[in-house]
OpenMM code with the backbone's topology and positions (N, CA, C; nanometers):
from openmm import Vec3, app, unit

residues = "UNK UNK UNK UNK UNK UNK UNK UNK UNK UNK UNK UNK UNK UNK UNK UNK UNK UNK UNK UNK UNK UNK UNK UNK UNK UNK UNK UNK UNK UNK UNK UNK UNK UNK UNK UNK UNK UNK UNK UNK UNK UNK UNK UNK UNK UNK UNK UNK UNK UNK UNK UNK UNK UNK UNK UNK UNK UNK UNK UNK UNK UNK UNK UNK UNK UNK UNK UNK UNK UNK UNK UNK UNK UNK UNK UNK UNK UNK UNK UNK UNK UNK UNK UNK UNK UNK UNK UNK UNK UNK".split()
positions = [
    Vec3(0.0845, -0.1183, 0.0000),
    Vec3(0.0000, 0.0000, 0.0000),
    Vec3(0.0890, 0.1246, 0.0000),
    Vec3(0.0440, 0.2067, -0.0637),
    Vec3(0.1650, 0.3308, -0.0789),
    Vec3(0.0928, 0.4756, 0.0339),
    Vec3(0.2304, 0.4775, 0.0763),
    Vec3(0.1964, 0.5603, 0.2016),
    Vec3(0.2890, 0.7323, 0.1967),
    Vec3(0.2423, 0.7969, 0.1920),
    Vec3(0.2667, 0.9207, 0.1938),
    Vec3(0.3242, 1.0496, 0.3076),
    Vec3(0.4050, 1.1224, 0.2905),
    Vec3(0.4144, 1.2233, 0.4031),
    Vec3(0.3276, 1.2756, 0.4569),
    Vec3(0.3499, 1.2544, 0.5759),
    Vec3(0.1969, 1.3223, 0.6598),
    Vec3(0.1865, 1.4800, 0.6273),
    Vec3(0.3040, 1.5535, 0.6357),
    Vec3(0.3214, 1.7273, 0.6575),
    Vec3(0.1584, 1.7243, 0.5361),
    Vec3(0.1305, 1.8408, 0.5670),
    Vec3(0.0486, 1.9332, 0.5036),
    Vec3(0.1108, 1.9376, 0.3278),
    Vec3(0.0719, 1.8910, 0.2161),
    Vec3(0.1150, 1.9304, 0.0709),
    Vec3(0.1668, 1.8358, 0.0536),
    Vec3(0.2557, 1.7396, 0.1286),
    Vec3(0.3980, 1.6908, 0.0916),
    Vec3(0.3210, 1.4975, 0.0351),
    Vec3(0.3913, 1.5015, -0.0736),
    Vec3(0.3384, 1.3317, -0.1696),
    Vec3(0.4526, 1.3059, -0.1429),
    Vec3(0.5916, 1.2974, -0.0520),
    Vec3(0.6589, 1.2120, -0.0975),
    Vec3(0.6641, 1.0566, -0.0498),
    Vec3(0.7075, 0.9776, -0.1224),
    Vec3(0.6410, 0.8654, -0.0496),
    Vec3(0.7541, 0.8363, 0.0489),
    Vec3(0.7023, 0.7238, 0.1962),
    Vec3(0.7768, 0.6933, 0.2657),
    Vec3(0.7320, 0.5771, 0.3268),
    Vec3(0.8077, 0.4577, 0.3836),
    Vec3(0.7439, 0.3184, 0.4671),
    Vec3(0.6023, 0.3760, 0.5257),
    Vec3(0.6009, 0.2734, 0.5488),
    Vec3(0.4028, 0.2930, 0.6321),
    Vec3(0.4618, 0.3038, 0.8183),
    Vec3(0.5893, 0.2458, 0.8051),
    Vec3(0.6151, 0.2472, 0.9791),
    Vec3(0.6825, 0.4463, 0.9866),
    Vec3(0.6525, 0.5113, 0.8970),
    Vec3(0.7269, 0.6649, 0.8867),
    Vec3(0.6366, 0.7665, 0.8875),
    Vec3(0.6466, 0.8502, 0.9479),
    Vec3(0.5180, 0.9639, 0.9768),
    Vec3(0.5738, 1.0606, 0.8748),
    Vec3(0.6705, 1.0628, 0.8046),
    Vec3(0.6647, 1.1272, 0.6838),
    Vec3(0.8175, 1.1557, 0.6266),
    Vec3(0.8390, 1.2491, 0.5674),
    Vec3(0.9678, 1.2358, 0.4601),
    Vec3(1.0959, 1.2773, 0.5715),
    Vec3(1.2106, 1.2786, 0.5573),
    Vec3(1.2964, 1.2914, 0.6498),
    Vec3(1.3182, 1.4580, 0.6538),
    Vec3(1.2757, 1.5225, 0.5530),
    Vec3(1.2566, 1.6757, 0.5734),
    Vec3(1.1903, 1.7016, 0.6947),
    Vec3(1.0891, 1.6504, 0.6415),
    Vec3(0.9013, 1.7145, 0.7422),
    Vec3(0.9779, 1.6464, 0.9065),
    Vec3(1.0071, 1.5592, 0.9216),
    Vec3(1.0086, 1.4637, 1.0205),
    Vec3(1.1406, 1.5180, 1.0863),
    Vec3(1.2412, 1.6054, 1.0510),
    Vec3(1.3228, 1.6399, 1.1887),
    Vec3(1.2313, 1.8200, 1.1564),
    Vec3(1.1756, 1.8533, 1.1114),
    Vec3(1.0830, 1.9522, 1.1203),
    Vec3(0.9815, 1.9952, 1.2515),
    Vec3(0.9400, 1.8286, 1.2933),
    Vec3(0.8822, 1.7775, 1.4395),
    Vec3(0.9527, 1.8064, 1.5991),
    Vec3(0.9426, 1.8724, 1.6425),
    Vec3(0.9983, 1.8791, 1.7621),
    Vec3(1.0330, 1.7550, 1.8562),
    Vec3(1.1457, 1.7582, 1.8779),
    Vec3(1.1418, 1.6081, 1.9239),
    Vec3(1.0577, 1.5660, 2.0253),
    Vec3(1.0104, 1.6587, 2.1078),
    Vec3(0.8869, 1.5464, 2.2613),
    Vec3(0.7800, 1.5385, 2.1432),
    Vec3(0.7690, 1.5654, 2.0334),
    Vec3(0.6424, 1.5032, 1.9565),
    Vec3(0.7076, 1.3773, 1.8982),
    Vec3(0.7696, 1.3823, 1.8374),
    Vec3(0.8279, 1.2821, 1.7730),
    Vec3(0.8428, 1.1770, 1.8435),
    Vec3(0.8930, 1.1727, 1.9874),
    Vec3(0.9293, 1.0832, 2.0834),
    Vec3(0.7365, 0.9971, 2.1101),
    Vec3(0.6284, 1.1010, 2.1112),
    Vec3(0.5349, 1.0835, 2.1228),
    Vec3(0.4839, 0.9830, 2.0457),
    Vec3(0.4736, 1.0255, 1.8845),
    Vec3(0.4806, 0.9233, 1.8064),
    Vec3(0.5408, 0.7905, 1.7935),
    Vec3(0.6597, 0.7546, 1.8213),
    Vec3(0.7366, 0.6508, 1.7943),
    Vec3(0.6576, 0.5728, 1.9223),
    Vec3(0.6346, 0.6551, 2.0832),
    Vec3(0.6182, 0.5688, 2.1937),
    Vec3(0.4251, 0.5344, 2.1489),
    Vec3(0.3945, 0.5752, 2.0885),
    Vec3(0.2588, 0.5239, 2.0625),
    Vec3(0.2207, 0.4665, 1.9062),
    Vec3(0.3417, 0.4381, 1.8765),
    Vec3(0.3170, 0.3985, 1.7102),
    Vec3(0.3162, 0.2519, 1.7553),
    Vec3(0.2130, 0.1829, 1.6203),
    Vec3(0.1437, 0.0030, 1.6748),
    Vec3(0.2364, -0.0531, 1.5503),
    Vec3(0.2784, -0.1448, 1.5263),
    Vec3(0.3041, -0.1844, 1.3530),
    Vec3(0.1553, -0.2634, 1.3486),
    Vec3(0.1399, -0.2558, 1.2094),
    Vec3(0.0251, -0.2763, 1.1691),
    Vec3(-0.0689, -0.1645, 1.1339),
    Vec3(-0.0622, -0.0552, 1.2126),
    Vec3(-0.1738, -0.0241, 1.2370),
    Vec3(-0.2670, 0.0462, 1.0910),
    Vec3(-0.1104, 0.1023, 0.9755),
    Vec3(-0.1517, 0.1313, 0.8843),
    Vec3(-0.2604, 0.0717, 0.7676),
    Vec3(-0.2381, -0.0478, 0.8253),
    Vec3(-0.2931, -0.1610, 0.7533),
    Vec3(-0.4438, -0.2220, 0.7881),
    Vec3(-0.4464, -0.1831, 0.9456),
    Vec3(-0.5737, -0.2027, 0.9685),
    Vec3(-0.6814, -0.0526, 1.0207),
    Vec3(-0.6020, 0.0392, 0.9741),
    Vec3(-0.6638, 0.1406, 1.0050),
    Vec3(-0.7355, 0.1654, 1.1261),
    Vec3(-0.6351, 0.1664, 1.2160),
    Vec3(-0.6925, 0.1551, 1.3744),
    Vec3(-0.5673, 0.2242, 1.4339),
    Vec3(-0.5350, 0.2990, 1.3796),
    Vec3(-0.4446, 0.4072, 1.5347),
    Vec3(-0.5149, 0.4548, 1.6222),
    Vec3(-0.4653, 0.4527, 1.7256),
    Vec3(-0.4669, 0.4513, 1.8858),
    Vec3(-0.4926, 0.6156, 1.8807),
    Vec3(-0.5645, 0.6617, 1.9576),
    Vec3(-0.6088, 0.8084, 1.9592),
    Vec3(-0.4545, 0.8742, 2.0121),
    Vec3(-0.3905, 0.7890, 2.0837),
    Vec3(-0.2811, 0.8895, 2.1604),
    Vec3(-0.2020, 0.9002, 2.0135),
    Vec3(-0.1739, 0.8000, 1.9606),
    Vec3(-0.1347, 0.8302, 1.8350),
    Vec3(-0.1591, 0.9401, 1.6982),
    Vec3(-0.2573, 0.8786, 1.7005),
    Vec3(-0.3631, 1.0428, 1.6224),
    Vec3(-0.3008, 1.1579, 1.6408),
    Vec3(-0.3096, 1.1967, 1.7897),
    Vec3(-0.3150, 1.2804, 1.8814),
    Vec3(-0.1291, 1.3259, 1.8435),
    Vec3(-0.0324, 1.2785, 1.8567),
    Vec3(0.0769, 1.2887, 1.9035),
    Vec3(0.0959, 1.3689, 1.7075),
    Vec3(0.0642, 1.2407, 1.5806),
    Vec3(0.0758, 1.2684, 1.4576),
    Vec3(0.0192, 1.4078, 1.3924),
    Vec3(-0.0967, 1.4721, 1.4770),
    Vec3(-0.1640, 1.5712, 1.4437),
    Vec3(-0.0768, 1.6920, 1.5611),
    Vec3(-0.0049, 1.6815, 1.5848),
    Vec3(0.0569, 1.8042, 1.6462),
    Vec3(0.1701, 1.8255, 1.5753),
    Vec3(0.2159, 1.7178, 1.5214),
    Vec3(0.3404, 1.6932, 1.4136),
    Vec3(0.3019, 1.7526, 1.2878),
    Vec3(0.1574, 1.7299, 1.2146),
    Vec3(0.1013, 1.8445, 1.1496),
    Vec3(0.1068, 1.9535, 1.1620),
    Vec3(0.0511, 2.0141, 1.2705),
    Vec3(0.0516, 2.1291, 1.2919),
    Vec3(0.1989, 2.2142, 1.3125),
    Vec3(0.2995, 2.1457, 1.3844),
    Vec3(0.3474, 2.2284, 1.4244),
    Vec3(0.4478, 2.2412, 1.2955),
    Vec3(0.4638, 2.1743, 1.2035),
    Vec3(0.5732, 2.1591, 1.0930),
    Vec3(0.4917, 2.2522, 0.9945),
    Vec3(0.3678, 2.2857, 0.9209),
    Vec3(0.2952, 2.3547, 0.8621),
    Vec3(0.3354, 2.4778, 0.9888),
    Vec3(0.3187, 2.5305, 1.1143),
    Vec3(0.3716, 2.6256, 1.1608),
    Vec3(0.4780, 2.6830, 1.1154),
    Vec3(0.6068, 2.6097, 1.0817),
    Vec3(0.7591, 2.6414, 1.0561),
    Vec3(0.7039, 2.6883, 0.8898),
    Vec3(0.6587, 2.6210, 0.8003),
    Vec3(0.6402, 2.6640, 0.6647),
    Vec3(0.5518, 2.7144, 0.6222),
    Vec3(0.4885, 2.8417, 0.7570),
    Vec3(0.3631, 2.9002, 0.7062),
    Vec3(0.2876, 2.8767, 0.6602),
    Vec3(0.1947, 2.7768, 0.6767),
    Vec3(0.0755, 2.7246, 0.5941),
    Vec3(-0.0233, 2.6516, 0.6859),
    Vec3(-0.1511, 2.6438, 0.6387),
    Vec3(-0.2548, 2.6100, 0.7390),
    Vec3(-0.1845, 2.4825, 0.7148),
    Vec3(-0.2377, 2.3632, 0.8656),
    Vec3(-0.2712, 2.2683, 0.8526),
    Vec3(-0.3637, 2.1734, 0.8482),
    Vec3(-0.3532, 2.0465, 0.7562),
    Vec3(-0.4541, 1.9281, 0.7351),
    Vec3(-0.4382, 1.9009, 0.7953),
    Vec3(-0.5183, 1.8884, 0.8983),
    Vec3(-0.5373, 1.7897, 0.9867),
    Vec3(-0.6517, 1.6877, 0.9964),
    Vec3(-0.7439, 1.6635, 0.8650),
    Vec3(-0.8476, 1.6205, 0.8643),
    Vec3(-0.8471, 1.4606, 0.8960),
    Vec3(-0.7308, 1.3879, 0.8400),
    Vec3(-0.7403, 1.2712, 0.8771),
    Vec3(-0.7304, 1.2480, 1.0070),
    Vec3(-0.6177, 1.2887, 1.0737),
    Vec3(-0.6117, 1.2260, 1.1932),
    Vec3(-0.7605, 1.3284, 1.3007),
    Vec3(-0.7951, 1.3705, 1.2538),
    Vec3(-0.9599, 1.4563, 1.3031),
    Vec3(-1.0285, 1.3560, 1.3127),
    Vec3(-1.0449, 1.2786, 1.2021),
    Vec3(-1.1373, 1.1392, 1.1394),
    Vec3(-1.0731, 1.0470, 1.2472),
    Vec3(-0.9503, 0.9932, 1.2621),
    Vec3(-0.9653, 0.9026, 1.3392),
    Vec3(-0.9637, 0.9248, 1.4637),
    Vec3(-0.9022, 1.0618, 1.5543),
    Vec3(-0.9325, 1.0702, 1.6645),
    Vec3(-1.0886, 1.0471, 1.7007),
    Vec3(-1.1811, 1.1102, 1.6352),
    Vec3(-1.2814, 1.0919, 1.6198),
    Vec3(-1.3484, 0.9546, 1.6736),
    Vec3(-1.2836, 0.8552, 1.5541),
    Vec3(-1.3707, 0.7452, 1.5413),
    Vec3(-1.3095, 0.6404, 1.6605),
    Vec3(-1.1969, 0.7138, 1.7159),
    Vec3(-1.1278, 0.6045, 1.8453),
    Vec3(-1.1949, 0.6752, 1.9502),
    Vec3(-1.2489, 0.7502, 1.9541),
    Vec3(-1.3292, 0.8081, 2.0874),
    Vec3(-1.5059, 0.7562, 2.0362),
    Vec3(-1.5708, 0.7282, 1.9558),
    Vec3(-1.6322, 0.6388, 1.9432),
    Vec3(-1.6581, 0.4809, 2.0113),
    Vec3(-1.5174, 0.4533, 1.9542),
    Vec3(-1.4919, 0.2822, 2.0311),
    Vec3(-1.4319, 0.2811, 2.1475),
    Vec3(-1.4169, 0.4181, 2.2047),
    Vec3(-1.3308, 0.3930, 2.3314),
    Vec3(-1.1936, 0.3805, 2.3961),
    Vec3(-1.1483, 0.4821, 2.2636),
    Vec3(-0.9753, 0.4554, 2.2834),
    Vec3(-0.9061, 0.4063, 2.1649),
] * unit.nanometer
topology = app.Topology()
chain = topology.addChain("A")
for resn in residues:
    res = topology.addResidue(resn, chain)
    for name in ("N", "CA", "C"):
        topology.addAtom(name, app.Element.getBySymbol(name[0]), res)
């Protein structure tokens, strides 16, 4: 399955275990980054079930990297799944 940079604009492609291109990704402040890695599942891309803390940790990594390059951020996906993990309960 082809998996993409999370940042805001960015197609470049990267593993599914990578929250995005090695630009965008030391772009991340590291207590986010640390956030991510300590709540990243393997699999999870695959079954489309990240963990809200996850969501949570990936959507600040949005934001705050679209901060550095002036531009709103997407944050719609991980919106969608925080969403739908507070639905099921986590």
């Amino acid at each position: 399955m082809a998996h993409t940079c999370h940042a805001t604009g960015c197609n470049a492609h990267v593993p599914p275990t990578m929250w995005g291109c090695r630009r965008h990704w030391f772009m991340v402040p590291p207590a986010i980054r640390a956030r991510i890695w300590a709540t990243y599942r393997v699999g999870q891309c695959d079954d489309k079930r990240p963990s809200k803390a996850y969501c949570e940790a990936a959507r600040d990594a949005v934001i705050a990297v679209a901060k550095k390059e002036g531009i709103e951020p997407d944050t719609r996906l991980y919106d969608f799944f925080i969403a739908r993990a507070e639905v099921r309960g986590g």
